[in-house]
Each structure stands twice: as C-alpha cells, then as structure tokens.
C-alpha positions as CSV (number, residue, x, y, z in Angstrom):
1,X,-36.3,37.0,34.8
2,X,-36.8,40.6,33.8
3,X,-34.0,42.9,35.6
4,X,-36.4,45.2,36.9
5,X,-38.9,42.8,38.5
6,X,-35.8,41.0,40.2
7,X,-34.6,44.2,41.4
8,X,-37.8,44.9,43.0
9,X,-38.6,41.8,44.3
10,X,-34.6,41.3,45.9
11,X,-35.2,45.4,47.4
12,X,-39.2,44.4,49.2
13,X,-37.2,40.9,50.2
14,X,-34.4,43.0,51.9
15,X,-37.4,45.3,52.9
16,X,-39.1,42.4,55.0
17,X,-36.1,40.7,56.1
18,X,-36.0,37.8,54.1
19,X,-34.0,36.2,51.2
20,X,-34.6,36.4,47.7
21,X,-35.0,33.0,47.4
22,X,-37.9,32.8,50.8
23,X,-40.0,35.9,48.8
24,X,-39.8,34.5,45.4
25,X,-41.2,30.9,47.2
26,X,-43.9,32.7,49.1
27,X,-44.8,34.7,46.2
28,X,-44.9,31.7,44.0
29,X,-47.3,30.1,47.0
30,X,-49.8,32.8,46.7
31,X,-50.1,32.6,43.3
32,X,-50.7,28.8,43.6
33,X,-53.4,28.9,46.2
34,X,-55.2,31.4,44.1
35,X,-55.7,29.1,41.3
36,X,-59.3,28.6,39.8
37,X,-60.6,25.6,41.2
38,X,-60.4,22.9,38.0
39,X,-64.4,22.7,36.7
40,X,-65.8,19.5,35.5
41,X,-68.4,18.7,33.2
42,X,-70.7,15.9,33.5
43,X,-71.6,15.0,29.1
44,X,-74.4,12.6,28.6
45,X,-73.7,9.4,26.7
46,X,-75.7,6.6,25.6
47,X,-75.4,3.3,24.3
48,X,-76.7,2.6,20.4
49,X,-75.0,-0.7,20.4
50,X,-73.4,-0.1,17.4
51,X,-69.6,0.2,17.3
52,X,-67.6,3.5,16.9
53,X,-65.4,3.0,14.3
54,X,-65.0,6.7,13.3
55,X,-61.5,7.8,12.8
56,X,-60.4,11.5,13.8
57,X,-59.9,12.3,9.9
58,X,-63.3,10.7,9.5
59,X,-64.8,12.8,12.3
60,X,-63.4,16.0,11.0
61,X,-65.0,15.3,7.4
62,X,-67.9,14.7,8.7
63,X,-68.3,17.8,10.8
64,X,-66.8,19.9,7.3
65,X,-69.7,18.1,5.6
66,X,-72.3,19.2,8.0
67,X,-71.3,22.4,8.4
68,X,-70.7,22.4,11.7
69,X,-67.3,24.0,13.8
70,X,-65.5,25.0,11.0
71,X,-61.8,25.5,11.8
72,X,-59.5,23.0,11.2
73,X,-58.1,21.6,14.8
C-alpha cells in the first residue's frame, strides 16, 4: 500500500475513532456497493440445422478473409 494513503487513512481512522483495520473494511464496503450493476445482453440465435464445426483458428481466418474486425485476439 502506498505510505501516504495508509498514513491518511490510519490518521481519519484515529480521527473517527476506529481501527485501521474497521476503516479500511468500511471503505472497501462502499466501494463494493457502488459497483455497476453487471449488464446482460440478450443475442439472437437460430437453428440452420447444420453442425458447427468451425474451429477458433478457422473462425479467425475467416473473419481476416472477410475483412471484418481486424486485430488479432
């Protein structure tokens, strides 16, 4: 931890009567609760009835070949 946040978070601790350890967990809480709630997307799919036999390597060639993306992840 960096010496100068620890210092100030021990001195606002001491400041409001509690430990270390009690402001670091309440701090830590607040940052929790604040979280972005997880989004979700909803894709649509179908069925062609043909198998996908596509490998990932064979995915990625494909997309190179079509032009499409164009990074290498």
């Amino acid at each position: 931890m960096d010496d100068n946040l620890y210092r100030r978070a021990k001195a606002t601790a001491a400041e409001q009567g509690m430990t270390l350890t009690r402001f670091i967990e309440e701090a830590l809480q607040l940052r929790l609760e604040k979280r972005p709630p997880v989004r979700t997307l909803d894709l649509p799919s179908f069925d062609s009835g043909l198998p996908f036999d596509y490998t990932v390597e064979e995915l990625k060639k494909l997309g190179q070949d079509s032009g499409w993306g164009g990074d290498d992840r």
